[in-house]
C-alpha positions in Angstrom: 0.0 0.0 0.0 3.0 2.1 0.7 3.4 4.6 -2.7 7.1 4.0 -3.7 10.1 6.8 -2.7 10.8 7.4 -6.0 7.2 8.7 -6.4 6.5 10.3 -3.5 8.0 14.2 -4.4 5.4 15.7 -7.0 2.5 14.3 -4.2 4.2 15.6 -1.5 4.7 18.9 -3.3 1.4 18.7 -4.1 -0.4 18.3 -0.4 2.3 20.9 0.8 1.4 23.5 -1.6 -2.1 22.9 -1.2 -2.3 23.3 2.8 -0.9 26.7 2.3 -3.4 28.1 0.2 -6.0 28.0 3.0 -6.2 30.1 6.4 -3.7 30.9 8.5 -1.8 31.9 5.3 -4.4 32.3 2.6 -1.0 32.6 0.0 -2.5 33.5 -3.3 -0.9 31.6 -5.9 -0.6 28.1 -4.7 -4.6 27.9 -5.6 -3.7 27.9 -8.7 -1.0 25.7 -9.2 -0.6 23.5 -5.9 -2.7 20.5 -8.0 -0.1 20.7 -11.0 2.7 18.7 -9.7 -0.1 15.6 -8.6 -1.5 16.2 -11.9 2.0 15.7 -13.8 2.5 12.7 -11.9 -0.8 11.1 -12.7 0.0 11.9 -16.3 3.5 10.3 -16.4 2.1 6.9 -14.7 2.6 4.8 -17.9 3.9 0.8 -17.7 6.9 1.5 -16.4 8.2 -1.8 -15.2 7.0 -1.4 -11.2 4.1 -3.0 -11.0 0.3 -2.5 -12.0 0.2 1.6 -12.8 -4.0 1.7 -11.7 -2.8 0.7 -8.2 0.7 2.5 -8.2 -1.9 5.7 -9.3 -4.4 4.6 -6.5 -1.2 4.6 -3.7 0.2 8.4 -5.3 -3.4 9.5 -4.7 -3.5 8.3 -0.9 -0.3 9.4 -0.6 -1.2 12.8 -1.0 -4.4 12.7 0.5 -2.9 11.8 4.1 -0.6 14.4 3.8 -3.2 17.0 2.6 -5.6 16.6 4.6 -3.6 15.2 7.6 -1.7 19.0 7.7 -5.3 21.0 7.1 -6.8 19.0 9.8 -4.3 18.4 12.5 -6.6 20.2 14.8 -9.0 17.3 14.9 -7.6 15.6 18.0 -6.9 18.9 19.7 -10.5 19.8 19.5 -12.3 16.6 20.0 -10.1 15.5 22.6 -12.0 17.4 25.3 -15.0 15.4 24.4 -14.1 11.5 23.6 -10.9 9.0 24.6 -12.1 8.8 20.7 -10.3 11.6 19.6 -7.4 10.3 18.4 -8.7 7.4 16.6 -11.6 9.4 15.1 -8.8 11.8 13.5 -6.5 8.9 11.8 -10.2 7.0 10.5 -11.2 10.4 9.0 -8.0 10.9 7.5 -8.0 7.6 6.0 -11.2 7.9 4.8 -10.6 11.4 3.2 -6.9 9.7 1.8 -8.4 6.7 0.0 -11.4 9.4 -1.8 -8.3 11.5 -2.8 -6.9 8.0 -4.4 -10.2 7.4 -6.1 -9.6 11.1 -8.0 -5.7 10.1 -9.0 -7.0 6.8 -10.3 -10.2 8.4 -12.0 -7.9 10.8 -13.4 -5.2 8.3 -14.4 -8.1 6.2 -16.0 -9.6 9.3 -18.4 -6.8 10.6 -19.5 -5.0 7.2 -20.2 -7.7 5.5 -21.6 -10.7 7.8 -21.6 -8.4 10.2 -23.8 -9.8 13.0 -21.8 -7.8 15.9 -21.6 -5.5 16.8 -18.7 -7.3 20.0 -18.1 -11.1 19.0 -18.4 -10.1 15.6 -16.2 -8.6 17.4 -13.3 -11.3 19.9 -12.6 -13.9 17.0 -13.4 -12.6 14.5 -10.9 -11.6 17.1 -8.2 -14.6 18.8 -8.1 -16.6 15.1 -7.9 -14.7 14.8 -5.3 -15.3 17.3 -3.6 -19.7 17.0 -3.7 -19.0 13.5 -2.6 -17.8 14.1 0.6 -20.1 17.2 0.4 -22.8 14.7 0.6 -22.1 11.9 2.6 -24.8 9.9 4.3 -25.7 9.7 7.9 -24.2 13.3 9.6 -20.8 12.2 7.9 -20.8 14.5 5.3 -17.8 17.2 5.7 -17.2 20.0 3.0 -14.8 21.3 5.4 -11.9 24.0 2.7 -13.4 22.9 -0.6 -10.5 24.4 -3.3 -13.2 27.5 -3.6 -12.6 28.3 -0.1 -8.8 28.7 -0.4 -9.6 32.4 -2.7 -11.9 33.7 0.3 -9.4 35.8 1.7 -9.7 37.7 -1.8 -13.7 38.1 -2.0 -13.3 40.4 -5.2 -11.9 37.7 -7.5 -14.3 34.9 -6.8 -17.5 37.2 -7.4 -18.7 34.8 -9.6 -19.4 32.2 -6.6 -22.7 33.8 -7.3 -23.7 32.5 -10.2 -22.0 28.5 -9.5 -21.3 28.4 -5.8 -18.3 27.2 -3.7 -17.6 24.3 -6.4 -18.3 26.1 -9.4 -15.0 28.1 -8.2 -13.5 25.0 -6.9 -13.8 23.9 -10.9 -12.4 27.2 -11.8 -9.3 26.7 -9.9 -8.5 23.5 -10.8 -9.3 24.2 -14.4 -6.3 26.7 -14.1 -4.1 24.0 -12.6 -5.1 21.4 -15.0 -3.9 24.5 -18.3 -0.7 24.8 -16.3 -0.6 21.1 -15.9 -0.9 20.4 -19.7 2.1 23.6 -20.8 4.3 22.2 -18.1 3.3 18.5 -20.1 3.8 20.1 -23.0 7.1 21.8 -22.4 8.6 18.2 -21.5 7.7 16.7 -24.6 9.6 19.8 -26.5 6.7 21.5 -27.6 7.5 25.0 -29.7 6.7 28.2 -28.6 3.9 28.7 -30.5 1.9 26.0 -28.8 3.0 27.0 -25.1 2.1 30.5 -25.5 -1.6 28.8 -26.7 -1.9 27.1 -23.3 -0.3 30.5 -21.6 -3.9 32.6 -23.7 -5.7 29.9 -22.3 -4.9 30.1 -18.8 -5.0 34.2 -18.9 -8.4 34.0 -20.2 -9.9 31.6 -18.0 -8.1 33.4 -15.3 -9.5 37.1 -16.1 -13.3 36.6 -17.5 -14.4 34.7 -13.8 -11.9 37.5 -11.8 -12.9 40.9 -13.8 -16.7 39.7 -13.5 -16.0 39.6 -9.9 -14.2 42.5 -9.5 -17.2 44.2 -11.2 -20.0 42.9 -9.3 -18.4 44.2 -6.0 -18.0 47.4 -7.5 -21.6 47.7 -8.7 -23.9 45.2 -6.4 -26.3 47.5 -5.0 -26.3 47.2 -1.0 -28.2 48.3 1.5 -27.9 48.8 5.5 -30.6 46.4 7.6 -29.6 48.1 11.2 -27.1 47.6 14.0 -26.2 44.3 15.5 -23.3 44.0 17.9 -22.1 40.3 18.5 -21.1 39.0 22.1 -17.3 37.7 22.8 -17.7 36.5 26.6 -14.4 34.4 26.4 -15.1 31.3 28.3 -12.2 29.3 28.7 -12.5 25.5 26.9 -11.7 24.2 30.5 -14.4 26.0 32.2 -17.1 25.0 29.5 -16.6 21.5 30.4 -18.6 22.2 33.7 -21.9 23.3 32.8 -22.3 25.1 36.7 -18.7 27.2 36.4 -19.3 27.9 32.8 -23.0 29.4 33.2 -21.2 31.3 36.5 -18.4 32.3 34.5 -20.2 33.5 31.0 -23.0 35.4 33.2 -20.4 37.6 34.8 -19.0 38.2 32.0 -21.8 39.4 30.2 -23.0 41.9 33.0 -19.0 43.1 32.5 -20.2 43.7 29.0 -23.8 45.1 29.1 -24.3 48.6 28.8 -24.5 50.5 31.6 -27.2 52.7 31.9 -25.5 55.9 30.6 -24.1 54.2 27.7 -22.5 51.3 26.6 -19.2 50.3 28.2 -15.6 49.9 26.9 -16.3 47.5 24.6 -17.9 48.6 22.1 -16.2 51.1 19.2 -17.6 54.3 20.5 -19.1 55.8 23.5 -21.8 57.1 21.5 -22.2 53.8 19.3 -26.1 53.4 18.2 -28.3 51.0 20.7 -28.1 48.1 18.5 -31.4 46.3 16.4 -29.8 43.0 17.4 -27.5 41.2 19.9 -26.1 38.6 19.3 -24.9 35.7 22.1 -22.5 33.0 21.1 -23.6 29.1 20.5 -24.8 27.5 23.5 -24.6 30.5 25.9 -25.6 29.1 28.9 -26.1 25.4 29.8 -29.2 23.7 31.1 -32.7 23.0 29.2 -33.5 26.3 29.5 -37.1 25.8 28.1 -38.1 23.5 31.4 -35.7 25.6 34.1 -37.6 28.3 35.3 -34.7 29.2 37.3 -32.3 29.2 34.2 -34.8 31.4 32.3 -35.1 34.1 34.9 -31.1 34.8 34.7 -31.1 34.7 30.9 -33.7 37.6 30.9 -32.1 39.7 33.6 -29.1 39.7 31.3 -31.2 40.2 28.0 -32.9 43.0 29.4 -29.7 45.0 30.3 -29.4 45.7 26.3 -32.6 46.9 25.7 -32.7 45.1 22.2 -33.9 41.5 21.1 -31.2 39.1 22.0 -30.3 36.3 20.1 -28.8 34.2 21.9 -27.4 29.7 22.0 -29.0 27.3 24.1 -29.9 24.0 24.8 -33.6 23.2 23.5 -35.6 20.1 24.1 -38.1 18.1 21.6 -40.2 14.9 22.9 -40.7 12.2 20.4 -43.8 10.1 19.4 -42.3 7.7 22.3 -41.9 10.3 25.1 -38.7 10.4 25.2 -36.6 14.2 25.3 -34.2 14.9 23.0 -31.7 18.0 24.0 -31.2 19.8 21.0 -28.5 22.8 19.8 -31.0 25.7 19.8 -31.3 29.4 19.0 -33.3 31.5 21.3 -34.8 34.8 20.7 -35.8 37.4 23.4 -37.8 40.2 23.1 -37.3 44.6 23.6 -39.9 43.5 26.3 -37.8 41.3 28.4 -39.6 38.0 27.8 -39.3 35.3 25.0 -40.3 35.0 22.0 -41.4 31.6 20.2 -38.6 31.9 17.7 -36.4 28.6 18.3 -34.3 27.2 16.0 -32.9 23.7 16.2 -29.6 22.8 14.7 -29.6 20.7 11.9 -26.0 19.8 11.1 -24.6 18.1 14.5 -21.2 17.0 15.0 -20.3 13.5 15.0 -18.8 12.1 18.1 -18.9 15.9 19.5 -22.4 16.4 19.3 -23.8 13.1 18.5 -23.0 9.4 17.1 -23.3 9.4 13.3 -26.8 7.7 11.8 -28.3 8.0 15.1 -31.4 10.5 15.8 -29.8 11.9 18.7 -31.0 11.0 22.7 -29.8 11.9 26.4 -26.4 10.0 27.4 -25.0 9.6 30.7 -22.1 12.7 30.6 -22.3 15.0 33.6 -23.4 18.4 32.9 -22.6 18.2 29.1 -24.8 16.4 26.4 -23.3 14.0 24.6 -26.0 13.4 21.7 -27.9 16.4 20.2 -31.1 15.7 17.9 -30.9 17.0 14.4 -33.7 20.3 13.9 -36.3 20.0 11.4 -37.7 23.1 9.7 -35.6 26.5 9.5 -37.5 29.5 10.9 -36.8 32.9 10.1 -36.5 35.6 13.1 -37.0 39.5 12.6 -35.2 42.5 13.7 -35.6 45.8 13.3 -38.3 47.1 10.5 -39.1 43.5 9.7 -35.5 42.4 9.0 -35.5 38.7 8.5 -32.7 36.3 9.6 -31.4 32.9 9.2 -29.1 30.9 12.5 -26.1 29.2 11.1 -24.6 27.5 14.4 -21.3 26.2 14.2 -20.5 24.0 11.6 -23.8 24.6 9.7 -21.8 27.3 8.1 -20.0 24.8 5.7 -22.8 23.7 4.2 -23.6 25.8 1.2 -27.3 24.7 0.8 -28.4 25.1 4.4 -27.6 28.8 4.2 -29.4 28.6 0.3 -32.5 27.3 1.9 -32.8 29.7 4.3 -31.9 32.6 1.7 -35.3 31.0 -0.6 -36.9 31.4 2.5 -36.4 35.3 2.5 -33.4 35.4 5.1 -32.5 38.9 4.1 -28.9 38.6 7.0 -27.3 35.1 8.2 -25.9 34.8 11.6 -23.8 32.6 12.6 -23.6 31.4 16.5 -20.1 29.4 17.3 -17.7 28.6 20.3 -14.4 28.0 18.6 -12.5 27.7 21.4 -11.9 24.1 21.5 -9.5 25.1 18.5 -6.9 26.8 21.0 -6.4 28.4 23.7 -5.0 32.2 24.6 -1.2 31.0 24.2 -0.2 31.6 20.8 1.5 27.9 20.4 -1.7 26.7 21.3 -3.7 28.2 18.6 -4.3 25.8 16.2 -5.3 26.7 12.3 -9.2 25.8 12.5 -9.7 29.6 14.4 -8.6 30.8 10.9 -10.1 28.3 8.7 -13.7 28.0 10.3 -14.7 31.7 9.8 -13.4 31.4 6.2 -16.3 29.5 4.8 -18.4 32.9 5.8 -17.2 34.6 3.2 -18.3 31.8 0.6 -22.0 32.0 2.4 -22.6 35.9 2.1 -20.9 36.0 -1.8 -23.3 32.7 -3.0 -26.0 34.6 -1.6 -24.9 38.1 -1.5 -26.3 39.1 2.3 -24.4 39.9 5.2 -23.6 37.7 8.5 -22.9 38.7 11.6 -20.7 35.9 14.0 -20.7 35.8 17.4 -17.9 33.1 18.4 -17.2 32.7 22.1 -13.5 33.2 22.2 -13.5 34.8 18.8 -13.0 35.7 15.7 -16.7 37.4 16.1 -16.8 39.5 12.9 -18.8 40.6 10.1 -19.4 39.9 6.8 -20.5 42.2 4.0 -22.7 41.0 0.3 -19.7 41.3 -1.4 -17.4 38.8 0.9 -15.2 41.6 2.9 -15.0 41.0 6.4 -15.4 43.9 8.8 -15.5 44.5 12.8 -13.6 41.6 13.3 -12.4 41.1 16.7 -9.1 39.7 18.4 -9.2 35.6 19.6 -9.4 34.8 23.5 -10.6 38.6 24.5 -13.9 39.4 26.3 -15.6 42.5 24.0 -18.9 43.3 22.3 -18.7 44.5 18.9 -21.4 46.7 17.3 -21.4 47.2 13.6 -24.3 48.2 10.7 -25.0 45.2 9.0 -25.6 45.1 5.1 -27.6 43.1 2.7 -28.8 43.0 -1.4 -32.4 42.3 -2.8 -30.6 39.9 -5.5 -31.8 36.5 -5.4 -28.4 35.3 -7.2 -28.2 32.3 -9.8 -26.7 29.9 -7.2 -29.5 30.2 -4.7 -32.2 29.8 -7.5 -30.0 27.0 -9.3 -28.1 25.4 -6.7 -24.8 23.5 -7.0 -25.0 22.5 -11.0 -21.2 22.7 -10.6 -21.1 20.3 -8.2 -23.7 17.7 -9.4 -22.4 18.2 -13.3 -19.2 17.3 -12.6 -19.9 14.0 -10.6 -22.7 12.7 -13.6 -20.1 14.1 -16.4 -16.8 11.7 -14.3 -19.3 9.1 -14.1 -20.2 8.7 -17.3 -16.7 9.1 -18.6 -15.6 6.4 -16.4 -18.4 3.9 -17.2 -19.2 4.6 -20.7 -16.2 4.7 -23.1 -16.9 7.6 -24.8 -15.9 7.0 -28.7 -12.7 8.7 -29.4 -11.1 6.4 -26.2 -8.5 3.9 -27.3 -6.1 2.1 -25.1 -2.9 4.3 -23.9 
């Protein structure tokens, strides 16, 4: 199973380049070329004497897939490891797994162009991108779109506009349609091709390059926003250690939060400006406070003595209960919604997309477990209602993870979400030591900026330990504030009345490029011939 040494640099190369494409560095240039020296190597895989090239292909492809996703997602073990003995275990299975789909694309890619006669640069964006919706949609809770290609350009909004019109995938494609042109000159330049035909492949990759990027640069200079009203996002820095006692943590996050209300002649140091606007909306991080708050009495009086010190609907993370046809209660990852008025509304919202092994064991419905003041097993939420702020300003709850998933935050925007916000605690991803700090604090904010361009709204985020930030239509993040600090930020936040071509089409990207691999790889198409 082990790939060979002699083939191990251009896969290596590969996953390295790759990894820093995404958050904490966000370098530009490796999107566009870090699939070019895998792509190479899958092209040179001919009989070459070492044994049977499908599986030698197969072993590259796994190759780099433990490497790639092994360095994006180091953080697994870190972050789980508060929760399960599992943690460890859980991070190697889900690395294998990832590793032998990543095999799958070098072998489907080996198998087009070899025999299929595809073309290098329509077979690399084809198989990646399948790829990618595959483990987009696994079955069962399982399913983990976690840095799709597309994600690694957030940090540059402008240029992938077009995420509009064909989503996060559709500029996954993009991008590794560049690196499959740069895959075929550098193909090309090895077999002693002339000029004249590099500087074709050279017009190529210019023009795919600057169509997609110009229309995106644009769009953000002509999308007409508007402002929706003032929401200011909680940061009550609770310490991972402490929020593994549900007693010290509510103690702990309710002190903190009367540090940060405003005081009654104006709102304290935490906020931008003495004089900053009373906000439209507050905004309280993902699971707040412990305890089923909707059968504590007790739990529900201290929640509205500190809602009622802003003067404002708070929005704010809890834990909500639903019985079953049997009886039985289900805890649930809710959003809560208070009113101006100091009591509750009936807005709840029930997370949909739980974690496995954090928040629940995969294919199961979700039940109480035996775990001390913590719930082991969430229920997934049905429906996705809308709440209101303001004059009548509708919004959709992304908590946590739910913010990978592309066609949650699409259903809500079909449901007239005019703003998304987005409730987290990411501090399971480090701590205040900077050697502690692991790369999922940069890299779990990042798929924001993919939400708010596919749909063109704005999100506000409200993380526990940070980064609490904002997003605006056009992708550009704003108000963000620093990790592992306790302060409230209040910013306007934005939308657009354009109902975009990816929310009313959804990913065609992503499903066109599975059926079109498919049937590449299962029906010879009539031009293929042996290699």
């Amino acid at each position: 199973m082990i790939l060979e040494r002699g083939h191990r640099l251009l896969p290596t190369a590969s996953a390295l380049a790759g990894v820093s494409a995404f958050p904490p560095f966000h370098f530009l240039i490796p999107s566009f070329v870090a699939l070019v020296p895998l792509a190479v190597w899958v092209a040179d895989q001919n009989d070459l004497g070492e044994g049977s090239v499908p599986s030698r292909v197969f072993r590259g492809g796994v190759w780099f897939g433990v490497l790639y996703f092994g360095l994006l997602l180091y953080w697994m073990p870190l972050a789980l490891a508060a929760f399960t003995w599992w943690a460890v275990p859980a991070y190697l299975t889900t690395i294998m797994v990832l590793a032998l789909g990543a095999g799958c694309f070098t072998w489907a890619l080996h198998r087009l162009t070899h025999f299929g006669r595809v073309p290098l640069w329509l077979a690399l964006p084809l198989t990646w991108t399948a790829l990618e919706w595959a483990r987009a949609h696994v079955p069962g809770g399982l399913a983990f779109p976690w840095l799709g290609l597309g994600t690694s350009l957030t940090g540059y909004p402008e240029l992938v506009g077009s995420a509009e019109l064909v989503g996060a995938r559709g500029i996954t494609l993009w991008i590794a349609l560049l690196n499959g042109l740069i895959a075929e000159a550098v193909w090309a330049a090895r077999a002693g091709a002339g000029s004249r035909i590099l500087a074709r492949w050279a017009t190529a990759f210019v023009l795919v390059l600057a169509v997609p990027a110009g229309w995106g640069s644009w769009r953000a200079r002509t999308l007409p926003v508007r402002a929706v009203g003032q929401v200011a996002v909680v940061q009550p820095n609770i310490a991972a250690q402490f929020r593994l006692d549900g007693v010290t943590s509510n103690d702990s996050t309710e002190a903190a939060l009367i540090r940060l209300s405003p005081e009654r002649d104006g709102f304290p140091s935490g906020l931008a400006e003495p004089d900053e606007p009373s906000p439209d909306l507050v905004v309280w991080p993902e699971v707040t406070f412990f305890g089923p708050i909707e059968s504590d009495d007790s739990l529900q009086e201290r929640v509205l003595a500190l809602a009622e010190r802003w003067s404002a609907p708070v929005v704010f993370g809890g834990i909500g209960e639903t019985v079953t046809e049997d009886g039985d209660t289900i805890p649930m990852n809710s959003a809560f919604l208070t009113g101006s008025d100091g009591h509750f509304t009936d807005f709840k919202y029930n997370k949909h997309r739980i974690v496995p092994l954090v928040e629940g064991a995969p294919f199961s419905s979700g039940a109480w477990l035996e775990g001390g003041s913590q719930v082991d097993s969430y229920g997934r939420g049905r429906g996705r209602p809308l709440g209101t702020m303001g004059a009548g300003i509708r919004f959709g709850i992304l908590i946590c993870n739910e913010s990978i998933f592309a066609s949650h935050a699409r259903a809500f925007r079909l449901l007239g979400a005019d703003v998304f916000l987005n409730l987290t605690n990411d501090g399971w991803f480090g701590g205040e030591a900077w050697y502690t700090r692991t790369s999922a604090l940069w890299q779990h904010p990042a798929h924001l900026v993919m939400r708010a361009i596919e749909q063109r709204v704005g999100i506000a985020r409200a993380a526990n330990t940070g980064f609490s930030l904002f997003v605006d239509p056009i992708g550009r993040v704003y108000g963000q504030t620093e990790l592992f600090q306790e302060v409230v930020r209040s910013e306007t936040i934005y939308t657009s009345d354009v109902l975009t071509v990816y929310t009313r089409t959804g990913d065609v990207a992503g499903w066109t490029a599975l059926l079109v691999t498919l049937g590449l790889l299962l029906i010879p198409a009539p031009w293929s011939r042996p290699a």
